[in-house]
N, C-alpha and C positions, 0 to 999 in steps of 0.2 A: 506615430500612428494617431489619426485624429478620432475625436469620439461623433460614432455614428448613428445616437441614438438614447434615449432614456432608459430607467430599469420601471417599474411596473412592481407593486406588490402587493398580491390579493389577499382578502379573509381568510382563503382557503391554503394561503402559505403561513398560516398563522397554524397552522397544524402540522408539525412538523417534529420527524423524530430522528435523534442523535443514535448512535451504536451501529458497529456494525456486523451483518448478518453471516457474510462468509471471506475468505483470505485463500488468493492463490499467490505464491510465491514463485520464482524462477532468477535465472543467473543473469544479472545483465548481458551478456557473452551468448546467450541465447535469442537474443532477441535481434530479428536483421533490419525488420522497422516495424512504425506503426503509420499508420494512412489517419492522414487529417482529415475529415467530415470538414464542412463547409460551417459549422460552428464551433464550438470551444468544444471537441470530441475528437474522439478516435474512432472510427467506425471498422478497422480491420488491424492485425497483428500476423505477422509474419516470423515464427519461433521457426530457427533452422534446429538444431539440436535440443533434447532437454524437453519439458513442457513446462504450464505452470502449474507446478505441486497444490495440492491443495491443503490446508491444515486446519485443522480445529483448535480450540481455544476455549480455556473456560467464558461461561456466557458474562457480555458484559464486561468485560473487561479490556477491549480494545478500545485505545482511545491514539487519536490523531490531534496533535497542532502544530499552528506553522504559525512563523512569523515573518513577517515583510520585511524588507527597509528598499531605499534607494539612494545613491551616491551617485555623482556623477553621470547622470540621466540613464542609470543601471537599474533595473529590479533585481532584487532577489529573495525567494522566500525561503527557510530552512524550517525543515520538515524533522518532527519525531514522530514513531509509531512507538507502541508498547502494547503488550497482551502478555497475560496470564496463561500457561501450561500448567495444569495441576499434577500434585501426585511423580515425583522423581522416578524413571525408570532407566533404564539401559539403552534400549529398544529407542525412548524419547531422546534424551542424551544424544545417542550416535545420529539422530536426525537432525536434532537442533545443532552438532556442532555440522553440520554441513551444510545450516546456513550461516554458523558465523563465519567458518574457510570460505564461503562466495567471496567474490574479488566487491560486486555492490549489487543489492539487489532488487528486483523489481515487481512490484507487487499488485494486484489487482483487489480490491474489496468490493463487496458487496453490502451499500447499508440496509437500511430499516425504512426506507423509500422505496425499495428496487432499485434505488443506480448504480452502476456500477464505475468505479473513480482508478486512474492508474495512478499510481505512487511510485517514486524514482525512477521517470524518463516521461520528458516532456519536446516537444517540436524545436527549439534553443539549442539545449544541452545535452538532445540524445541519452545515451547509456550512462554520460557523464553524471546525470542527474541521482544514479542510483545512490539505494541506501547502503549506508555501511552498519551492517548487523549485531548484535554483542547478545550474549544472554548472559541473565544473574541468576545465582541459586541460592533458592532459600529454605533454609530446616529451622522451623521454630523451638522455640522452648521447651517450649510445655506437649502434655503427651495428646492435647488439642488442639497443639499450634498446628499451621499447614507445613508442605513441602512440596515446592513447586519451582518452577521456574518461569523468569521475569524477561519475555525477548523484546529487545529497543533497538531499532532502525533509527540513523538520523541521516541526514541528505541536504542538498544544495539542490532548487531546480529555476530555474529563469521565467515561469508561468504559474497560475495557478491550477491546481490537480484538472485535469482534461476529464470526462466523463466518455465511456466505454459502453460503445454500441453496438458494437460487435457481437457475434458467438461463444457465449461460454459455455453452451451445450458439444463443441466440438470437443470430441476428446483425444483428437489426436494434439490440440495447443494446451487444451486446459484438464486436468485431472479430473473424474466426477464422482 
């Protein structure tokens, strides 16, 4: 692929903020495709079974990084997500492990721009790209320590995260 152009970066991207606002999750296995936009986007999704869940999280606590490399005139970037669930329950538990049993999952965020970015499945690697999910639990010490649980995604995908253009007011794909 040859380079078709410069990058541009204004004052106004000098303002700019990290965190993200909301998380829908879903099964790789759910997902039949996504439709490329004409720039580094996804403009449509096409969920045959399943939607994407939506989950809360304590605030501030999602955080996203990836790291590059290239071999052999290959990219690839490998992707962790993590967020905090507060507060141990039953109810949280029997939800959380039914994302660690997903075979790899794929996730939609929302940050603190408005954009909305998809995580584990890109144009490349399809569904291949999804995360594989683990949650830790944690009960503190002390009778002020927390108890919560700790969810981490990590993934393979061949581009970096596409930006979602799409409708996430439907609620027949996306949870509300």
């Amino acid at each position: 692929m040859a380079l078709t152009g410069g990058l541009s970066v204004s004052c106004a991207d000098s303002t700019r903020r990290g965190g993200v606002k909301r998380l829908w999750i879903t099964d790789s296995k759910n997902i039949t495709s996504f439709t490329a936009g004409s720039g580094h986007e996804f403009n449509a999704v096409v969920v045959t079974s399943g939607t994407f869940y939506k989950f809360q999280y304590e605030d501030f606590t999602f955080s996203v990084s990836s790291e590059g490399s290239k071999e052999n005139g290959s990219s690839v970037i490998n992707h962790s997500v993590e967020f905090t669930i507060p507060k141990m329950t039953k109810e949280k538990a029997a939800s959380l492990q039914e994302v660690v049993d997903l075979c790899k999952a794929v996730l939609v965020v929302e940050d603190y721009n408005d954009h909305y970015f998809v995580i584990g499945y890109d144009s490349i690697l399809e569904d291949k790209a999804g995360l594989h999910m683990v949650v830790d639990q944690v009960i503190g010490a002390g009778l002020q320590d927390s108890n919560h649980y700790v969810v981490k995604g990590t993934g393979v995908s061949a581009e970096l995260f596409r930006e979602y253009t799409g409708d996430v007011t439907d609620s027949a794909d996306f949870q509300q």
